[in-house]
C-alpha positions in Angstrom: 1.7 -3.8 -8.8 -1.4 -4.9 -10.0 -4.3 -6.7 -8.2 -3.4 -10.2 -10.5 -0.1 -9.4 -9.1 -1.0 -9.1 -5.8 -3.2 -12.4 -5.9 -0.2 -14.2 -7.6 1.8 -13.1 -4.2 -0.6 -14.2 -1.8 -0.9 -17.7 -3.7 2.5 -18.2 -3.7 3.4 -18.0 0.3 2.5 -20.8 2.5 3.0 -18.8 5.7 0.0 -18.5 7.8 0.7 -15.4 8.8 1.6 -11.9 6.7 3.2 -8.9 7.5 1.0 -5.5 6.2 2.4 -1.8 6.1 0.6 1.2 5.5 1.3 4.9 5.3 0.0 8.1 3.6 1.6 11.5 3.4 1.0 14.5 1.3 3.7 17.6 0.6 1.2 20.7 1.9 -1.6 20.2 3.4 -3.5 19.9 1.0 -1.3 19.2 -1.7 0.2 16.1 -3.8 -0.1 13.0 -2.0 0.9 9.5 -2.1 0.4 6.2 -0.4 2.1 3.1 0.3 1.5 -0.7 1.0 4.1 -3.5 1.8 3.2 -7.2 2.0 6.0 -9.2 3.2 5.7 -13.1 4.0 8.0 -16.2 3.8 10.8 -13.5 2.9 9.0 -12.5 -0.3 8.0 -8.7 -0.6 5.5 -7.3 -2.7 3.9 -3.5 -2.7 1.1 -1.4 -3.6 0.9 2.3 -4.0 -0.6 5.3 -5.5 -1.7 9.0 -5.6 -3.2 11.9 -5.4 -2.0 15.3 -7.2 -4.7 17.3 -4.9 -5.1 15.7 -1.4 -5.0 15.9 2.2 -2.6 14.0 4.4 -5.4 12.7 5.8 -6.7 10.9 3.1 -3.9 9.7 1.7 -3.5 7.6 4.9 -6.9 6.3 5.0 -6.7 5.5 0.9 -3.8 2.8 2.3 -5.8 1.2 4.5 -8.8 1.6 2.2 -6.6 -0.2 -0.8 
């Protein structure tokens, strides 16, 4: 997803209130890593995620929040 996507999603709920998820994780520490966002509102669903080929766990959880 893309950030036009992701602004299309949050124009399109009327909830006032969203659901955010966020995790990290890495295979070796370091090693490849990946992260992870869900949005959910108004039973809609939407994510976010990306990565890392030479990362830490560590990061890879902050880089979700981060995003």
């Amino acid at each position: 997803m893309s950030l036009p996507d992701l602004a299309q999603f949050f124009n399109s709920i009327s909830a006032k209130a969203i659901d955010i998820f966020v995790d990290g994780a890495c295979s070796g520490n370091p090693g490849p890593g990946g992260w992870g966002i869900v949005f959910t509102s108004d039973k809609i669903e939407t994510t976010l995620a990306g990565g890392n080929p030479a990362t830490t766990n560590n990061r890879m959880e902050l880089q979700a929040a981060i995003e």
